[in-house]
Kinemage of the C-alpha trace (Angstrom):
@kinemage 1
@onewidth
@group {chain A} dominant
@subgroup {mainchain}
@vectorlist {calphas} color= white
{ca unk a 1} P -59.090 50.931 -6.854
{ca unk a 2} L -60.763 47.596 -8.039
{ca unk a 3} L -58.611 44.895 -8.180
{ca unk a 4} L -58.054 43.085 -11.757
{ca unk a 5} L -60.176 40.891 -12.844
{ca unk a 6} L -59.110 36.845 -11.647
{ca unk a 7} L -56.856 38.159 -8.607
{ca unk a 8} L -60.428 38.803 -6.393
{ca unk a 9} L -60.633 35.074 -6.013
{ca unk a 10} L -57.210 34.667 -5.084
{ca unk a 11} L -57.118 37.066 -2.560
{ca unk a 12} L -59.962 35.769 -0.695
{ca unk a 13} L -58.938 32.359 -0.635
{ca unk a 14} L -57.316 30.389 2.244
{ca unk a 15} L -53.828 30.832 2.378
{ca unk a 16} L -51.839 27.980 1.508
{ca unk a 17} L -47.947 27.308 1.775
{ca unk a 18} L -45.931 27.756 -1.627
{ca unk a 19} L -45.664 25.075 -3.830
{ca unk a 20} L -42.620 24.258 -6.142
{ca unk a 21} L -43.364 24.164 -9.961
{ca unk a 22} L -43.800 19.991 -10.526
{ca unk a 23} L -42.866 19.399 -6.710
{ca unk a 24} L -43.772 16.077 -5.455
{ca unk a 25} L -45.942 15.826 -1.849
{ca unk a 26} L -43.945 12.627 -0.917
{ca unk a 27} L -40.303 13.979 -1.333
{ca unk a 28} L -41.631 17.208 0.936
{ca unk a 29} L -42.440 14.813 3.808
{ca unk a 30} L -39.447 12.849 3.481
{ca unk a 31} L -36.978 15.812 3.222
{ca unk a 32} L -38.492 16.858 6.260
{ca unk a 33} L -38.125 13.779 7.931
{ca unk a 34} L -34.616 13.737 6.877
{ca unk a 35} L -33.850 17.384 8.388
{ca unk a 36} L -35.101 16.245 12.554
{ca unk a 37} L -33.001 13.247 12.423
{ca unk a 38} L -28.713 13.847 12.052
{ca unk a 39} L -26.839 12.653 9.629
{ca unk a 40} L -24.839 9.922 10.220
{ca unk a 41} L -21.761 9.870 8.385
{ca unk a 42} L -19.551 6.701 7.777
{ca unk a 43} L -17.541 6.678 10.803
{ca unk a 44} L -13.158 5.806 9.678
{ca unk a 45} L -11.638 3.258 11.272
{ca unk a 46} L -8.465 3.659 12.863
{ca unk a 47} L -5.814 1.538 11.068
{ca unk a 48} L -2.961 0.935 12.934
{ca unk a 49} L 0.168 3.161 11.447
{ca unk a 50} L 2.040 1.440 9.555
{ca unk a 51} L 5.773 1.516 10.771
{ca unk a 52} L 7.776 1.216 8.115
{ca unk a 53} L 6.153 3.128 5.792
{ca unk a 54} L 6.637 5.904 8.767
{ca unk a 55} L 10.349 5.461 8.981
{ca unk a 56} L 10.994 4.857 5.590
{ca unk a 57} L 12.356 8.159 4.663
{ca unk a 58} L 14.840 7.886 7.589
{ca unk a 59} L 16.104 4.297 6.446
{ca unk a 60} L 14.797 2.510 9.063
{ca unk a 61} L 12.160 -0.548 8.686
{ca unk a 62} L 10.736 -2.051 11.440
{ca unk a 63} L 9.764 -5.185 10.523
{ca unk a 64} L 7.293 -7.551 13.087
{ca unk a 65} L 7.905 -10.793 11.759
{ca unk a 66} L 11.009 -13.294 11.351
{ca unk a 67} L 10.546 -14.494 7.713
{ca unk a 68} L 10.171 -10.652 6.864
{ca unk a 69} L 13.420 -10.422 8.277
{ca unk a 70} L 15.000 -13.183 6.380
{ca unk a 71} L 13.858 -11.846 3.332
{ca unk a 72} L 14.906 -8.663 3.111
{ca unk a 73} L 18.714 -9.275 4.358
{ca unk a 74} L 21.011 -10.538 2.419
{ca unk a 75} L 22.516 -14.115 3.380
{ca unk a 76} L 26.589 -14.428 4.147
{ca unk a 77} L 28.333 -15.311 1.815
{ca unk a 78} L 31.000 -18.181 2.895
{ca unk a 79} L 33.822 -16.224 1.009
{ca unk a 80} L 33.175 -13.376 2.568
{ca unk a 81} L 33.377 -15.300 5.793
{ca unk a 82} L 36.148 -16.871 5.553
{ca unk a 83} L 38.390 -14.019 3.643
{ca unk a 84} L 37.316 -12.499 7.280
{ca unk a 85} L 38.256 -15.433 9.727
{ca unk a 86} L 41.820 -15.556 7.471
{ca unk a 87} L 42.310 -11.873 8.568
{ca unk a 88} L 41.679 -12.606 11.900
{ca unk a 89} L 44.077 -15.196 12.321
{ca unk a 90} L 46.897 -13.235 10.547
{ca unk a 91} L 46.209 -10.451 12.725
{ca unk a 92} L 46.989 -12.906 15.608
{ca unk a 93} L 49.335 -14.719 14.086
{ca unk a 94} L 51.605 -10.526 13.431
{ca unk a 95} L 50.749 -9.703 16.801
{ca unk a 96} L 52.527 -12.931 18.670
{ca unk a 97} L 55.739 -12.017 15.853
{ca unk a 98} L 55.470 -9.005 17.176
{ca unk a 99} L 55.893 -9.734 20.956
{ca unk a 100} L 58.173 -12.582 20.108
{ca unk a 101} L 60.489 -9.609 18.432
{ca unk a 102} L 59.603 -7.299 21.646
{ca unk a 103} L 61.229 -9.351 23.995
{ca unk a 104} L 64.089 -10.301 21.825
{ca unk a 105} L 65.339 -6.970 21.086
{ca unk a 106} L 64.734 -5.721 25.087
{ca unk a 107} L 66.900 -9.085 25.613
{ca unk a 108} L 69.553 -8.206 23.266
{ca unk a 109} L 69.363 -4.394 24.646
{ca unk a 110} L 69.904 -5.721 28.315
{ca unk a 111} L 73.216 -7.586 26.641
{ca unk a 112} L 74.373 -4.385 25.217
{ca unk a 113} L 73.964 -2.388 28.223
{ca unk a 114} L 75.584 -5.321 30.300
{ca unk a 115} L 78.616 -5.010 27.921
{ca unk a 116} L 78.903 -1.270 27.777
{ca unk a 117} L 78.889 -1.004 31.714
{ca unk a 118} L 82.214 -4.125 31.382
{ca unk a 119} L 83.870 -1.681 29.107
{ca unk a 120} L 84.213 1.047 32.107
{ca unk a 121} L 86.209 -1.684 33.934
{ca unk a 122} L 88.528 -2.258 31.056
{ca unk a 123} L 87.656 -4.181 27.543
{ca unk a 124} L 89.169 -7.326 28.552
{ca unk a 125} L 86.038 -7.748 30.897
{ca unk a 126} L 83.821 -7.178 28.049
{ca unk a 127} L 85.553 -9.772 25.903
{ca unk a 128} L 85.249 -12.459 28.855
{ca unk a 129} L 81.527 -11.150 29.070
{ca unk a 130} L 81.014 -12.004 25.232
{ca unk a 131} L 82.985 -15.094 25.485
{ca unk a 132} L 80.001 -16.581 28.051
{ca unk a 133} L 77.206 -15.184 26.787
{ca unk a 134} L 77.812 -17.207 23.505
{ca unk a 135} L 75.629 -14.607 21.630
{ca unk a 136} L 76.150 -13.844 18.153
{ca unk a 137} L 74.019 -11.032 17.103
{ca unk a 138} L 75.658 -9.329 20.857
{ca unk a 139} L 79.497 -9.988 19.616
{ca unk a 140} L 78.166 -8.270 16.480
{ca unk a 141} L 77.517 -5.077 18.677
{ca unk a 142} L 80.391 -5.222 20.953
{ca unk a 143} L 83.445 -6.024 18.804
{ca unk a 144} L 83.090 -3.100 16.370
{ca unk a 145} L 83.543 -1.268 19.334
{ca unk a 146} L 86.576 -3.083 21.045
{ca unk a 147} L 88.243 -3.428 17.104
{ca unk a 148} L 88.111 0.618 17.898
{ca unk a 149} L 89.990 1.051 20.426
{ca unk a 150} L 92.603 -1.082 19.101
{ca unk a 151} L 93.149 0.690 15.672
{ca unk a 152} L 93.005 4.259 17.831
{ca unk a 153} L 94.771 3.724 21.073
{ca unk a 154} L 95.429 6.205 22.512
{ca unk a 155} L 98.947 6.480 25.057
{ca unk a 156} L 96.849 6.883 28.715
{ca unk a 157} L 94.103 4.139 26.783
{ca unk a 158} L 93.726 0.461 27.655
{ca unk a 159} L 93.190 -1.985 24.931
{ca unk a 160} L 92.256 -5.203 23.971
{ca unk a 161} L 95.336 -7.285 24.654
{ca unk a 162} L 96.785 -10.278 23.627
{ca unk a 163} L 94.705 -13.217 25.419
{ca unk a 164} L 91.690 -11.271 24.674
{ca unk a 165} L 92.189 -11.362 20.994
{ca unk a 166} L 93.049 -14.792 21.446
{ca unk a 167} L 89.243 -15.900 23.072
{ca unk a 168} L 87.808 -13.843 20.485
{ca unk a 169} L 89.210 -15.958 17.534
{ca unk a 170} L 86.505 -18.644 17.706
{ca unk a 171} L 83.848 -16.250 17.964
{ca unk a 172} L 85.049 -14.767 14.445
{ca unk a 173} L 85.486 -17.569 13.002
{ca unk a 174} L 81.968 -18.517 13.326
{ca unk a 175} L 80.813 -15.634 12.440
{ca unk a 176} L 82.411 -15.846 8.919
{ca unk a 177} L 80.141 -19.221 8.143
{ca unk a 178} L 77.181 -16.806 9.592
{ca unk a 179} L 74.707 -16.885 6.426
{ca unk a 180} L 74.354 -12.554 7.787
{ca unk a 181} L 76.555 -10.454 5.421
{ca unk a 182} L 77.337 -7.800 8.390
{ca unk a 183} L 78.274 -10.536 10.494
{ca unk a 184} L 80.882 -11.531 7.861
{ca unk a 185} L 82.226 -8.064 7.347
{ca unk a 186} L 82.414 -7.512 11.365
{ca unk a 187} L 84.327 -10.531 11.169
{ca unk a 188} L 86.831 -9.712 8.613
{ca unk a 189} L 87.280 -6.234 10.089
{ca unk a 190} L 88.314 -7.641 13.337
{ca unk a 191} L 90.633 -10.220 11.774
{ca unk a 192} L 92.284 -7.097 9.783
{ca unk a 193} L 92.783 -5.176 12.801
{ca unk a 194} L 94.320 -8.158 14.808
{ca unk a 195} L 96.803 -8.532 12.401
{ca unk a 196} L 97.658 -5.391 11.967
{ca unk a 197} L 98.505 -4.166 15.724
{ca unk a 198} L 100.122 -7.546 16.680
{ca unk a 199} L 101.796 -7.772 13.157
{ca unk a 200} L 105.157 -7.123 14.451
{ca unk a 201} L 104.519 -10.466 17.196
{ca unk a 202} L 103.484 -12.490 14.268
{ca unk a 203} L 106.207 -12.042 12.429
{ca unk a 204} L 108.512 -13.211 14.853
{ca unk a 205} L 106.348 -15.827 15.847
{ca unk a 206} L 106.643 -17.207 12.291
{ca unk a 207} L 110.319 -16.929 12.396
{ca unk a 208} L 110.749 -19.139 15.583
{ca unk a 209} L 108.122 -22.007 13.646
{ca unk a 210} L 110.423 -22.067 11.341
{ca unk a 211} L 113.592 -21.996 13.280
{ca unk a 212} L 113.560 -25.566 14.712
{ca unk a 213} L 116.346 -24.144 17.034
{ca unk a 214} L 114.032 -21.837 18.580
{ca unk a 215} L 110.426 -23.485 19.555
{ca unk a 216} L 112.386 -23.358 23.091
{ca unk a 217} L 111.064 -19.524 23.577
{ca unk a 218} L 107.888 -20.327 22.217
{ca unk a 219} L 106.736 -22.008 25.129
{ca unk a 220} L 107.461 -18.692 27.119
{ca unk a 221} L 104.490 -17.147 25.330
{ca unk a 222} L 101.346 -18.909 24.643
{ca unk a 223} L 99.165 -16.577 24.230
{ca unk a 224} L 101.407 -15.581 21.111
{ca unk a 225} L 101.518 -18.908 20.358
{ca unk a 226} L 97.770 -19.375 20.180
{ca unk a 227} L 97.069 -16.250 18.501
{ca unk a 228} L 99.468 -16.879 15.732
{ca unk a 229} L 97.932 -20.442 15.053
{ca unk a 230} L 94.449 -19.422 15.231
{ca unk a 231} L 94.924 -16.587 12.915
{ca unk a 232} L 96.692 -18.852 9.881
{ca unk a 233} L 93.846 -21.454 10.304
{ca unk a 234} L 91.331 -18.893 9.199
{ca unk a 235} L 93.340 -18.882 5.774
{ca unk a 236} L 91.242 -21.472 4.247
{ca unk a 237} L 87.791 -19.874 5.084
{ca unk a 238} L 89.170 -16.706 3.600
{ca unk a 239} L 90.108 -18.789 0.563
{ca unk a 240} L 86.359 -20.061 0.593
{ca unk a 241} L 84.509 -16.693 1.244
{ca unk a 242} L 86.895 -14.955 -1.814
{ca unk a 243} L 85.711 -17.497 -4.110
{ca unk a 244} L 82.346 -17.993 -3.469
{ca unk a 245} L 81.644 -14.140 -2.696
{ca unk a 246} L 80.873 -11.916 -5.496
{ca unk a 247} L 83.753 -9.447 -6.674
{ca unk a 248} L 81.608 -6.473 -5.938
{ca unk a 249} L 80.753 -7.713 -2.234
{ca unk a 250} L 82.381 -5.776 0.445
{ca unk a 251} L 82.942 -9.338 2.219
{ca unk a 252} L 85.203 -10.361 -0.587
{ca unk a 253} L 87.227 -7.418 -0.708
{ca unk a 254} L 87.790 -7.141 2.842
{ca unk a 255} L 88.614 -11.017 2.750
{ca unk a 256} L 91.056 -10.532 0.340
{ca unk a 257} L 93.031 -8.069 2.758
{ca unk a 258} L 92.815 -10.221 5.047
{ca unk a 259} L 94.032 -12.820 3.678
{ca unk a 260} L 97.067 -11.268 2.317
{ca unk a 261} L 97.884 -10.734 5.912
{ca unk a 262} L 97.702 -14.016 7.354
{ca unk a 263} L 99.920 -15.062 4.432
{ca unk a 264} L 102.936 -13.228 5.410
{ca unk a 265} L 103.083 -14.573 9.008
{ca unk a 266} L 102.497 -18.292 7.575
């Protein structure tokens, strides 16, 4: 079959490679070019990581230099400071008050148990014990106890006696110019309790002062003697602790039994 006209020529010419529509000779031989040698690509440097930014989601910053440091804290502030140094020194100051009160209440326990273990031998013992040891707050502990036995003595019981009572005068009597409201009121109880269990001694003794006939037998009992003398010289503190004691005090009560007491031996 004969070929169309035009195409003859084509066929029998030399072959030749395809050409792109409006392609330039120049960008064929450099694209080739460019396809036998690699592409270099931009090589990344490796910047160091940047620590804080790493760590700041766990609150932590690690920070390299000083003045970073300086910056981001926050300075002292000298109120703050010193409200803290203030605690410090009141925590001190509580904990020597609080071995200072340590060993005076392991002292004062010492006393008590020295006393109690006196009292098995008889209270007389215990009131010579108090008598040296010249301790108020310890006559405060013991005396309530001693005042008991003489208000509930019973007949196979040993008491305080007579002498006793007698060296335990002073000790109340200071005790009733004690500032200490319980030491007043241990005081006044004692005093009460005195007078009432020797009453019936004091009255006689306060018919023989005044009997001028009789101060003979008084000399045969001194301890009476003493006791009765002691006991109407506390009239005038009871006069001063009823007057400047409120009414509703139990020290001015108390004071005012007492003191109707000691009037009837005087």
């Amino acid at each position: 079959m004969p070929l169309p006209s035009g195409l003859a020529n084509v066929v029998g010419a030399p072959r030749q490679g395809l050409r792109i529509r409006n392609e330039d000779p120049n960008f064929i031989k450099k694209s080739a070019q460019s396809v036998k040698q690699p592409i270099k690509q931009p090589i990344k440097q490796n910047r160091p990581s940047q620590p804080d930014k790493v760590l700041e989601g766990f609150g932590v910053t690690m920070l390299k230099s000083d003045h970073k440091i300086a910056a981001s804290s926050p300075s002292p502030n000298l109120e703050d400071v010193q409200i803290f140094v203030a605690k410090t020194e009141n925590a001190s100051a509580d904990s020597e008050q609080h071995a200072k009160m340590v060993k005076i209440l392991n002292g004062r326990l010492l006393r008590i148990k020295a006393a109690r273990a006196m009292f098995t031998h008889g209270p007389d013992e215990t009131v010579n014990y108090v008598v040296k040891a010249e301790d108020d707050s310890l006559a405060v502990d013991v005396v309530p106890m001693l005042m008991h036995r003489l208000r509930n003595r019973l007949p196979n019981q040993e008491h305080v006696s007579m002498p006793a009572c007698f060296e335990l005068l002073p000790i109340l009597r200071r005790l009733l110019e004690s500032p200490f409201e319980d030491y007043k009121v241990v005081s006044l109880d004692a005093v009460i309790a005195i007078s009432t269990h020797w009453s019936r001694n004091l009255r006689a003794i306060a018919k023989i002062m005044n009997d001028p006939e009789s101060k003979k037998q008084m000399e045969q009992s001194v301890s009476e003697q003493g006791l009765y003398i002691a006991l109407v010289g506390l009239c005038s503190a009871m006069a001063a602790l009823i007057r400047e004691t409120p009414s509703g005090s139990p020290v001015a009560s108390k004071a005012q039994r007492a003191a109707k007491l000691l009037i009837e031996f005087s």
